[in-house]
C-alpha positions, 0 to 999 in steps of 0.5 A: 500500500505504501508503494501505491501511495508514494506513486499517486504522490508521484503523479500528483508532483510531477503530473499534475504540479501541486505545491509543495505544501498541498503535496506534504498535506496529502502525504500526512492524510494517506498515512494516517489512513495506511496506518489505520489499515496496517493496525487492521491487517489490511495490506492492499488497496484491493479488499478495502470496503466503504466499511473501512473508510468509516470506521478509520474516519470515526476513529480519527474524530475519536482521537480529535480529528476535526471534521475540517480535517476528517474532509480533507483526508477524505478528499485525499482518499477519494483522489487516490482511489481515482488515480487506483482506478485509472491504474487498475488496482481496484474497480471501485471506489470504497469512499463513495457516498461517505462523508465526514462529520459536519463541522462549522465554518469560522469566517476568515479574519480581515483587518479593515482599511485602517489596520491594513494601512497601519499593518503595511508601515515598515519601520526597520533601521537595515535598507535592506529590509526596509525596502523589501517587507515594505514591497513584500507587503505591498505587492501582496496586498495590491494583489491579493497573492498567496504566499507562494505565488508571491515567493514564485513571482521572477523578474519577468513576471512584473510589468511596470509599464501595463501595471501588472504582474504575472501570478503563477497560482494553484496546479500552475494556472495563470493570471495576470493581475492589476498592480498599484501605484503604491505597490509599483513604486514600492517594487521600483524601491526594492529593485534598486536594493535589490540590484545590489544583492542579487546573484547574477543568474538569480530571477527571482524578485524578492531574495534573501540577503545571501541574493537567492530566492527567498522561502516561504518561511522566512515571510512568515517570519517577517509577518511575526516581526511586523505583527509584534512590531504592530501589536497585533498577530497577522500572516500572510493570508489574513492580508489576502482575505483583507485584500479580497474583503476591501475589493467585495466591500468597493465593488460588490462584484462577487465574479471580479473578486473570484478571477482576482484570487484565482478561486476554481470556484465561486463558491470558495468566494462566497465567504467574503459575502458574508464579511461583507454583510458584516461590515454592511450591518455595523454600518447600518447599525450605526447610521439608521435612526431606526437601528439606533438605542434609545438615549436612556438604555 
């Protein structure tokens, strides 16, 4: 089983290109699963039944795995069953009709216009990195980038003149994006200091101090400076669904929105509907005479 599920994990890098991130992610989900079928003698995909799949998923939920989880494991199982079936290891698949316990959705956390602007503030003594977090922060934020589309980003993918940027998203789709004045400029910034570190074969736009393309980590690790700098905690995505509400809150179009964050599908969008509605109802509550409270309450 476990040669099974190193040559779906094949498939899914080389084939189909996930990210490096949603590959580990499969990776921790079929293990789990295999071992569950190793402590049940079960040693091959071939006699796994719709049974199986329910108990090691209600196990799992007994041992503290969340439904959130519990979905993404299954969703693992069934793309692998798929791929066993395109090879021939099975016929059927035995996830079929199975779901995982329904678990509730928390609303993603935004910063409002003026904590953004106040988040996206650097302060930082080196040069160095004053200009690059203050771009970083820019770029991603002008955007709407992931974190790895945002450390993928080259040289050649930022078009100063058009004002866009090149961004290469999920299963290596790509879209080309609207860049800012104050993101541009703040680009422009970079580069300069940029120039002065860079290997010379090295294209990537944001690099380290050593001149080489700079990693996921060490952003997130920029993010915790400036949170602690701005007393309160955001990561890199927190700063996407800011961008993805502020542009729901302006505009309204809900389809913009979707091609702008590189969402398959609306549905993935639609949470920001009601983060809108939020800050639609705080407005209303404080604006409406109607929604007001009586002076003596």
């Amino acid at each position: 089983m476990s040669q099974q599920s190193q040559a779906f994990c094949d498939y899914l890098q080389q084939v189909r290109q996930v990210s490096p991130h949603t590959l580990a992610n499969y990776r921790r989900d079929l293990n789990k699963f295999i071992g569950y079928c190793e402590s049940q003698n079960l040693e091959s995909l071939e006699p796994l039944r719709a049974h199986h799949i329910r108990q090691c998923v209600a196990q799992l939920h007994r041992q503290g795995l969340s439904g959130r989880s519990l979905q993404r494991l299954l969703s693992a199982l069934r793309s692998w069953f798929r791929f066993a079936i395109k090879e021939q290891w099975i016929k059927q698949d035995p996830s079929a009709g199975i779901s995982a316990p329904k678990t509730s959705k928390p609303l993603p956390k935004t910063m409002d216009v003026d904590q953004t602007a106040d988040f996206m503030s650097v302060d930082h003594e080196d040069a160095f990195f004053q200009a690059r977090d203050g771009a970083i922060l820019e770029t991603m934020y002008s955007s709407g980038l992931r974190l790895a589309e945002l450390t993928d980003l080259n040289l050649s993918d930022v078009d100063f003149k058009a004002g866009t940027l090149l961004a290469r998203g999920k299963g290596n789709k790509q879209r080309l994006l609207p860049l800012g004045k104050l993101a541009m400029r703040a680009l422009q910034d970079w580069l300069q200091v940029r120039s002065l570190h860079a290997k010379d074969d090295e294209p990537a736009v944001f690099i380290s101090k050593r001149g080489t393309r700079l990693k996921p980590r060490s952003i997130q690790a920029r993010f915790d400076r400036q949170s602690l700098a701005k007393g309160h905690p955001v990561n890199p995505h927190m700063l996407r669904h800011s961008f993805a509400s502020h542009m729901l809150e302006s505009s309204g179009d809900l389809r913009a929105v979707q091609e702008l964050l590189g969402h398959a599908n609306i549905s993935t969008t639609q949470v920001y509907t009601h983060l809108d509605f939020q800050h639609l109802a705080k407005v209303y509550d404080k604006a409406h005479p109607r929604a007001l409270k009586p002076k003596d309450e």
